[in-house]
N, CA, C and O atoms as a Maestro MAE file, in Angstrom:
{
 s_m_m2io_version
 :::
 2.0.0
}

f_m_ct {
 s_m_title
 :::
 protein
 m_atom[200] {
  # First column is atom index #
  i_m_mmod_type
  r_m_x_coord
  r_m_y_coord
  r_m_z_coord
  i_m_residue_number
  s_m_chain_name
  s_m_pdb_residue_name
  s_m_pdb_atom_name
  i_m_atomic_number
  :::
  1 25 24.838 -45.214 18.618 1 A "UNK " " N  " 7
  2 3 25.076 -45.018 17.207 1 A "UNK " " CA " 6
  3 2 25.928 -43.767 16.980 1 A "UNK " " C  " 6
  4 15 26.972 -43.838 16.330 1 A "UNK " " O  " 8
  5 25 25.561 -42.813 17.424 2 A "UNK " " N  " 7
  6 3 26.057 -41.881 17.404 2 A "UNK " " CA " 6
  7 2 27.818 -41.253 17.977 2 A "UNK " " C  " 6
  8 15 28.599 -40.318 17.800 2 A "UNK " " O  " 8
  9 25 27.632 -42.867 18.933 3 A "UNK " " N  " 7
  10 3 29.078 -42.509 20.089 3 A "UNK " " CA " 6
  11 2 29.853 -43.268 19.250 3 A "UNK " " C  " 6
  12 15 31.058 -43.147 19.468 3 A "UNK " " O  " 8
  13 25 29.405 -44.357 17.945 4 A "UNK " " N  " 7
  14 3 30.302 -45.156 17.275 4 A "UNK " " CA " 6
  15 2 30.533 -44.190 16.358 4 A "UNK " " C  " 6
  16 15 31.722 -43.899 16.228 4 A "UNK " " O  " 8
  17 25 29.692 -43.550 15.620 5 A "UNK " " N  " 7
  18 3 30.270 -42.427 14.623 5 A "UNK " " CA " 6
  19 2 31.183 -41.549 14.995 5 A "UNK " " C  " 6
  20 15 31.979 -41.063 14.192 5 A "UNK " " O  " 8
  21 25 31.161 -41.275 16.178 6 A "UNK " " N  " 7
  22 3 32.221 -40.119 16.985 6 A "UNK " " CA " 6
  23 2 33.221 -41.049 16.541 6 A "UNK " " C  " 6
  24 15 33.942 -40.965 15.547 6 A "UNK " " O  " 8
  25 25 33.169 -41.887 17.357 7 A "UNK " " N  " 7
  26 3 34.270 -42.492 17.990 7 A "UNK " " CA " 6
  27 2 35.508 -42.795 16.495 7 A "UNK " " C  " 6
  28 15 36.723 -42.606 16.434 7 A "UNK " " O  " 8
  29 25 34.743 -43.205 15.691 8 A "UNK " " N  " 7
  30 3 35.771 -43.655 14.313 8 A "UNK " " CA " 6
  31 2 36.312 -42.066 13.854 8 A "UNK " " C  " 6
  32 15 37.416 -41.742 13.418 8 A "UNK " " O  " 8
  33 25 35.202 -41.286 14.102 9 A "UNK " " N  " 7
  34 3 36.027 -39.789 13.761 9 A "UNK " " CA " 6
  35 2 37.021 -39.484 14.350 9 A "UNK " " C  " 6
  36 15 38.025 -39.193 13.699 9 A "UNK " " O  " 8
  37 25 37.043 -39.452 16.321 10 A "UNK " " N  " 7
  38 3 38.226 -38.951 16.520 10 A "UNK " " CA " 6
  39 2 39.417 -40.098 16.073 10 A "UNK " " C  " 6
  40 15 40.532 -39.576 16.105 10 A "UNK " " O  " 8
  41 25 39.441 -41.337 15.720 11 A "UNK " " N  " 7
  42 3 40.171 -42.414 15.238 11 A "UNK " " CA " 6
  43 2 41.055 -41.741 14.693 11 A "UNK " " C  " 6
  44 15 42.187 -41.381 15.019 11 A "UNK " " O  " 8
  45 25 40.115 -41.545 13.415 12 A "UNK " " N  " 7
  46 3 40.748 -41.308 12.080 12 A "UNK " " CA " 6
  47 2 41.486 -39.883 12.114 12 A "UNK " " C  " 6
  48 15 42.360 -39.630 11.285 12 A "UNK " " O  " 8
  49 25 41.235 -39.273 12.768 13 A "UNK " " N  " 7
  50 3 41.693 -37.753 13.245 13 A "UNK " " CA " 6
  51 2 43.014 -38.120 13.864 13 A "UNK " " C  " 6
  52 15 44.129 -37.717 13.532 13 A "UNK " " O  " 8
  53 25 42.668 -39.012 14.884 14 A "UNK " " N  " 7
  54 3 43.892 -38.955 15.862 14 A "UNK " " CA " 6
  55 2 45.275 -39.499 15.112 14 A "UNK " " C  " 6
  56 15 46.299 -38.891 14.802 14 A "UNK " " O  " 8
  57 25 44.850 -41.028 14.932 15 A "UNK " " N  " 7
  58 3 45.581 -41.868 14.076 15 A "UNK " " CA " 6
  59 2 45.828 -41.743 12.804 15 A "UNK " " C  " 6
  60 15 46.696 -42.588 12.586 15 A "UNK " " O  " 8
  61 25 45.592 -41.202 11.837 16 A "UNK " " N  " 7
  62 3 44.986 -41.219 10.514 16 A "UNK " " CA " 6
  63 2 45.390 -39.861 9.951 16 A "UNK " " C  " 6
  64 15 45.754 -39.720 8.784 16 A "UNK " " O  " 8
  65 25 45.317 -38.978 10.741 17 A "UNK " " N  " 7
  66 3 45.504 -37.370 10.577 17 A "UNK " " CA " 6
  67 2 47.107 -37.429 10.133 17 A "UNK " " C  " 6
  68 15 48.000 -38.242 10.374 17 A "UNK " " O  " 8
  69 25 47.050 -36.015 9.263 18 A "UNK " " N  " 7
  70 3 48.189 -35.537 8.500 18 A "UNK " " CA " 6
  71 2 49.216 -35.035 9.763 18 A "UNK " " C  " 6
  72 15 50.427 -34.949 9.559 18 A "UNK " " O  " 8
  73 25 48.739 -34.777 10.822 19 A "UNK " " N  " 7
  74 3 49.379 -33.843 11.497 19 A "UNK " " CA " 6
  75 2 48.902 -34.499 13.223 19 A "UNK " " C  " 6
  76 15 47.901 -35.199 13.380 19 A "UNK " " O  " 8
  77 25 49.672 -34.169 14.168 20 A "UNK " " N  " 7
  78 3 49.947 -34.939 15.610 20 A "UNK " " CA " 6
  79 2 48.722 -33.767 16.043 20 A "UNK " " C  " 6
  80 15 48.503 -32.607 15.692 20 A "UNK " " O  " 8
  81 25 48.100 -34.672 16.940 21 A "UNK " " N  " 7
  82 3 47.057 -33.291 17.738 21 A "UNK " " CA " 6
  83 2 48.062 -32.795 18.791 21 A "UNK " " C  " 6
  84 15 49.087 -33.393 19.119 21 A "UNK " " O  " 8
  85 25 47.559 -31.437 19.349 22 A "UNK " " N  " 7
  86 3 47.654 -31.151 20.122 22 A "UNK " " CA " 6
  87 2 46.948 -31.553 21.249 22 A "UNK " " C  " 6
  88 15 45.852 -32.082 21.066 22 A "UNK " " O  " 8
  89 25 47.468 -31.366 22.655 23 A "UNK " " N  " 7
  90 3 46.992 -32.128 23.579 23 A "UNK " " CA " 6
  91 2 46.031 -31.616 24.034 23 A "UNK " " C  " 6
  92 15 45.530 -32.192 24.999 23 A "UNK " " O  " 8
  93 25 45.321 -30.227 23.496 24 A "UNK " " N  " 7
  94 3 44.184 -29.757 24.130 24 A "UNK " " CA " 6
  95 2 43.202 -30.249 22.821 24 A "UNK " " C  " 6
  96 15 42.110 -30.759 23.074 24 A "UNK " " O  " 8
  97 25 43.456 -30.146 22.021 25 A "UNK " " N  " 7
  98 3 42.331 -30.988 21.223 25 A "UNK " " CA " 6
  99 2 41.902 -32.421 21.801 25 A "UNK " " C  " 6
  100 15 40.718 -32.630 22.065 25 A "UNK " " O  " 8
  101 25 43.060 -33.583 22.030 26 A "UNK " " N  " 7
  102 3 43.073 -34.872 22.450 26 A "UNK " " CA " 6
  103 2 42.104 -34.293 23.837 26 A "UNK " " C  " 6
  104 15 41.140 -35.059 23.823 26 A "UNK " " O  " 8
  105 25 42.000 -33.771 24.464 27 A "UNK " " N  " 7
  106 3 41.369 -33.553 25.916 27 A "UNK " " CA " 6
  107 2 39.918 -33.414 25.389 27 A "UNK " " C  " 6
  108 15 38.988 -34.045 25.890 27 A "UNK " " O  " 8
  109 25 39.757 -32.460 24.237 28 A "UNK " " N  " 7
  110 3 38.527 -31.996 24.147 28 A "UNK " " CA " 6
  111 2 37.990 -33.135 23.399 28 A "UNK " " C  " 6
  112 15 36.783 -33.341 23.274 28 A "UNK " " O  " 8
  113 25 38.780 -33.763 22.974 29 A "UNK " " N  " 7
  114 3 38.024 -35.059 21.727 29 A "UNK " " CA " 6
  115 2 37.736 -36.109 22.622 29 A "UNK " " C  " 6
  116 15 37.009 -36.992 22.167 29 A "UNK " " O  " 8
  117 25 38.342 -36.297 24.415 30 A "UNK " " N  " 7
  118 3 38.219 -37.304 24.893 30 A "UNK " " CA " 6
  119 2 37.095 -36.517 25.423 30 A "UNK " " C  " 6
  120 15 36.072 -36.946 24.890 30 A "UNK " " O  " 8
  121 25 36.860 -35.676 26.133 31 A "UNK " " N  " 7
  122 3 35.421 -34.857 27.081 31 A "UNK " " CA " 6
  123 2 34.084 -35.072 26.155 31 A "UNK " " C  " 6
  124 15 32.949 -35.063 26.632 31 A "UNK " " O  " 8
  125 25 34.440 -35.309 24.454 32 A "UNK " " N  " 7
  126 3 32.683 -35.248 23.903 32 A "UNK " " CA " 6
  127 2 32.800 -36.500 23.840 32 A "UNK " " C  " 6
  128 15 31.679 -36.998 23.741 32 A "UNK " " O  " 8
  129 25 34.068 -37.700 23.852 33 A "UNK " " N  " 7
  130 3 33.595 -38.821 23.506 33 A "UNK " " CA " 6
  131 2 32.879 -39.291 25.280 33 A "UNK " " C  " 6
  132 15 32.352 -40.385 25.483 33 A "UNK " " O  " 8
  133 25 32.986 -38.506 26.065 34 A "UNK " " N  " 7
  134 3 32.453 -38.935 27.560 34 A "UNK " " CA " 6
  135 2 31.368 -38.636 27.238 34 A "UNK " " C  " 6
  136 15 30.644 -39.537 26.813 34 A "UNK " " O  " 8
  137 25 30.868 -37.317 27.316 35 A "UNK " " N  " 7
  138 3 29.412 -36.587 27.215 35 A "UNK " " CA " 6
  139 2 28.893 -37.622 26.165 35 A "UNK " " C  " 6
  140 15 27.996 -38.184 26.793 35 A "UNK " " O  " 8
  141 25 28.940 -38.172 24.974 36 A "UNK " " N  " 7
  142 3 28.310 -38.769 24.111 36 A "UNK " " CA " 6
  143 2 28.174 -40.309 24.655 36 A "UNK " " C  " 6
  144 15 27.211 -40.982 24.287 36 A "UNK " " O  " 8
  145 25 28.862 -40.685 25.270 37 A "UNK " " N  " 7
  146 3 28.770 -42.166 26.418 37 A "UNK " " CA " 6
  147 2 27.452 -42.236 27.215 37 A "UNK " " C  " 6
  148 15 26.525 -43.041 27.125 37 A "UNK " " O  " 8
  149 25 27.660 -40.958 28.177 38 A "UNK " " N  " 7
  150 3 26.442 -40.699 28.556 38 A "UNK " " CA " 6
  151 2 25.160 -40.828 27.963 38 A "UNK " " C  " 6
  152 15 24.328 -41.705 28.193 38 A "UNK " " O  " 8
  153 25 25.072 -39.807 27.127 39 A "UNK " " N  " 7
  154 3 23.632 -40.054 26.197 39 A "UNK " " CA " 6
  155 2 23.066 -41.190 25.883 39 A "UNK " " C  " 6
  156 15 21.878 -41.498 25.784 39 A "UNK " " O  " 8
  157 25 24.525 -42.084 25.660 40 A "UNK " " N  " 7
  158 3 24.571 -43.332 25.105 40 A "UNK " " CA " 6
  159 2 23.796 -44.533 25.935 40 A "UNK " " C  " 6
  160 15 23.258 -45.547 25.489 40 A "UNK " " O  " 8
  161 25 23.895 -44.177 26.978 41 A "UNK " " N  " 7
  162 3 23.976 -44.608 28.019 41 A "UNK " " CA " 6
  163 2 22.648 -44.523 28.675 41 A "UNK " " C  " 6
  164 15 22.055 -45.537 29.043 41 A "UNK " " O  " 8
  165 25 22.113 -43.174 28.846 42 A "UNK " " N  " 7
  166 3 20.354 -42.647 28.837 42 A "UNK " " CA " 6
  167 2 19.296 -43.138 27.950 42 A "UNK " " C  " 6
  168 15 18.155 -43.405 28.326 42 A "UNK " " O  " 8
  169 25 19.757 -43.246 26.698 43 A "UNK " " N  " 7
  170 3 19.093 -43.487 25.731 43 A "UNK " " CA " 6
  171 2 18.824 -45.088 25.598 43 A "UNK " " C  " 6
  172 15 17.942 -45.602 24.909 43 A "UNK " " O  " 8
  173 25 19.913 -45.855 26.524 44 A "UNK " " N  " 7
  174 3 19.590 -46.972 26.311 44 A "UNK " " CA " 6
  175 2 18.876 -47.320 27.799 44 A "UNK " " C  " 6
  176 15 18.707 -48.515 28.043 44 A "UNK " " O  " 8
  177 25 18.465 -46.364 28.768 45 A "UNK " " N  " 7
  178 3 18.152 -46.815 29.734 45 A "UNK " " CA " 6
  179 2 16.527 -46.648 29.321 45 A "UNK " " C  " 6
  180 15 15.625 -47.478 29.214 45 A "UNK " " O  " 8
  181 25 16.575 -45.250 29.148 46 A "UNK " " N  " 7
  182 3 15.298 -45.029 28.308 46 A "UNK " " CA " 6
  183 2 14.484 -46.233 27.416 46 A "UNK " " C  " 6
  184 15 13.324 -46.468 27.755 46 A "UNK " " O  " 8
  185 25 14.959 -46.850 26.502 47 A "UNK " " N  " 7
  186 3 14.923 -47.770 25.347 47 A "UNK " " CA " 6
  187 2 14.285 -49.082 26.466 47 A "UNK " " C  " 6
  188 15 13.142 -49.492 26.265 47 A "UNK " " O  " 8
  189 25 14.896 -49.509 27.306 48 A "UNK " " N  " 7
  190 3 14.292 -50.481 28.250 48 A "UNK " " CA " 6
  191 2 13.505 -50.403 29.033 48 A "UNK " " C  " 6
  192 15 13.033 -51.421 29.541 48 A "UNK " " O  " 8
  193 25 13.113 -49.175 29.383 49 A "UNK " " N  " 7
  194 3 12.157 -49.163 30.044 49 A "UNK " " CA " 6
  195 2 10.455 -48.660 29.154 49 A "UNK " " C  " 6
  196 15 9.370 -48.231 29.549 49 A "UNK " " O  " 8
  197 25 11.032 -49.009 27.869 50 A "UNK " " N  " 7
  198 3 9.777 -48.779 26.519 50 A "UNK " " CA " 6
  199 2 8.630 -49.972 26.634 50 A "UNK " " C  " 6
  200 15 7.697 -50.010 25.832 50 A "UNK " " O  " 8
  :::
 }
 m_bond[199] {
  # First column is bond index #
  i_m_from
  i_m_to
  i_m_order
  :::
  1 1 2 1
  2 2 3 1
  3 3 4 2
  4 3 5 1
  5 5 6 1
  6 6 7 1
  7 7 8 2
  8 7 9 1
  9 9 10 1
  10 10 11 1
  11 11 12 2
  12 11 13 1
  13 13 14 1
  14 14 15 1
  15 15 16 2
  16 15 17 1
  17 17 18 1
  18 18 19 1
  19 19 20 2
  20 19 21 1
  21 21 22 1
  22 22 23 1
  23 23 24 2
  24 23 25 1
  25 25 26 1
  26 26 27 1
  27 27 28 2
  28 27 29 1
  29 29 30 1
  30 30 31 1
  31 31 32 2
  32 31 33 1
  33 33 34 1
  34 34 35 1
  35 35 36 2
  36 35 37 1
  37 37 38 1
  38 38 39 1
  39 39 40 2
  40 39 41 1
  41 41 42 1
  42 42 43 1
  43 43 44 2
  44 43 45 1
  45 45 46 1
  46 46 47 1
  47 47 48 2
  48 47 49 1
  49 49 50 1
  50 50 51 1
  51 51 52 2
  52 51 53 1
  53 53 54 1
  54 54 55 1
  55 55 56 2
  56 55 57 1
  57 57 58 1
  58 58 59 1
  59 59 60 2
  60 59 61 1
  61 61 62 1
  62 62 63 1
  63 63 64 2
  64 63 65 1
  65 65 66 1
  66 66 67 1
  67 67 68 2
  68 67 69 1
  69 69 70 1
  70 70 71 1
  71 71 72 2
  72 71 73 1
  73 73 74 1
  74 74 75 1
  75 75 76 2
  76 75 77 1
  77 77 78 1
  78 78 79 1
  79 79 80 2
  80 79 81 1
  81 81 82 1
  82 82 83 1
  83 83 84 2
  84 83 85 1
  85 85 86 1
  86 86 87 1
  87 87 88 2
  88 87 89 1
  89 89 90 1
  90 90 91 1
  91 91 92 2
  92 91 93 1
  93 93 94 1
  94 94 95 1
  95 95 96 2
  96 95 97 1
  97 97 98 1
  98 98 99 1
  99 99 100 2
  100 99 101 1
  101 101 102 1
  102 102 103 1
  103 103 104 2
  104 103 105 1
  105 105 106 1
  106 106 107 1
  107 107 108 2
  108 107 109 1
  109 109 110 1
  110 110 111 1
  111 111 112 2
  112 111 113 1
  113 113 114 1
  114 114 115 1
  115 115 116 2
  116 115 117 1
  117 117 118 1
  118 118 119 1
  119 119 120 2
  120 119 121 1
  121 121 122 1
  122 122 123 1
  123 123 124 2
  124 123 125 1
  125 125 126 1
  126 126 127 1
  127 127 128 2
  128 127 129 1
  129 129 130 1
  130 130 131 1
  131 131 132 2
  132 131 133 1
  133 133 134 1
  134 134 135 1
  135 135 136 2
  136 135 137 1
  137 137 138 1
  138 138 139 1
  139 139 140 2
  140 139 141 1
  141 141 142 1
  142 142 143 1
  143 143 144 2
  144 143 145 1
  145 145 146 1
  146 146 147 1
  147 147 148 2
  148 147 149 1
  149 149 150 1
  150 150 151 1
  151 151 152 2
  152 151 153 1
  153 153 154 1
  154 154 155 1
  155 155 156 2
  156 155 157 1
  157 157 158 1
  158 158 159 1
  159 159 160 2
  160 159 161 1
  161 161 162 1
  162 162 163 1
  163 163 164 2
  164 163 165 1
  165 165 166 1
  166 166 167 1
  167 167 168 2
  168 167 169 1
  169 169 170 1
  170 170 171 1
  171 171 172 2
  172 171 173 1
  173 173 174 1
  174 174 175 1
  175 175 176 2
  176 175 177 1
  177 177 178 1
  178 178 179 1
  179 179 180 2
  180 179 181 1
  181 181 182 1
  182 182 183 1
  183 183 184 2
  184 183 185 1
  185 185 186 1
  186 186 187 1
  187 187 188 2
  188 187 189 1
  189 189 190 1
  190 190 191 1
  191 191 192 2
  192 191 193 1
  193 193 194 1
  194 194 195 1
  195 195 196 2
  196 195 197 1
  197 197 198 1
  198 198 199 1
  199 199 200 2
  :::
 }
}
């Protein structure tokens, strides 16, 4: 849930934005959309084994 809310944010940021990112933002926006995969990812391993 949380990695879909990211995810439309950096969207709309990336695509959508007034202004071109810079490529260290694009790096850092791709590194939390990883870290938040993960979680994503725990939480559903977690969830199955309920």
């Amino acid at each position: 849930m949380v990695e879909h809310a990211f995810a439309d944010f950096a969207h709309d940021l990336s695509y959508k934005g007034a202004f071109e990112l810079p490529v260290s933002w694009q790096r850092e926006l791709a590194s939390v959309a990883a870290a938040l995969e993960e979680a994503d990812q725990a939480f559903s391993r977690i969830e199955e084994r309920l």
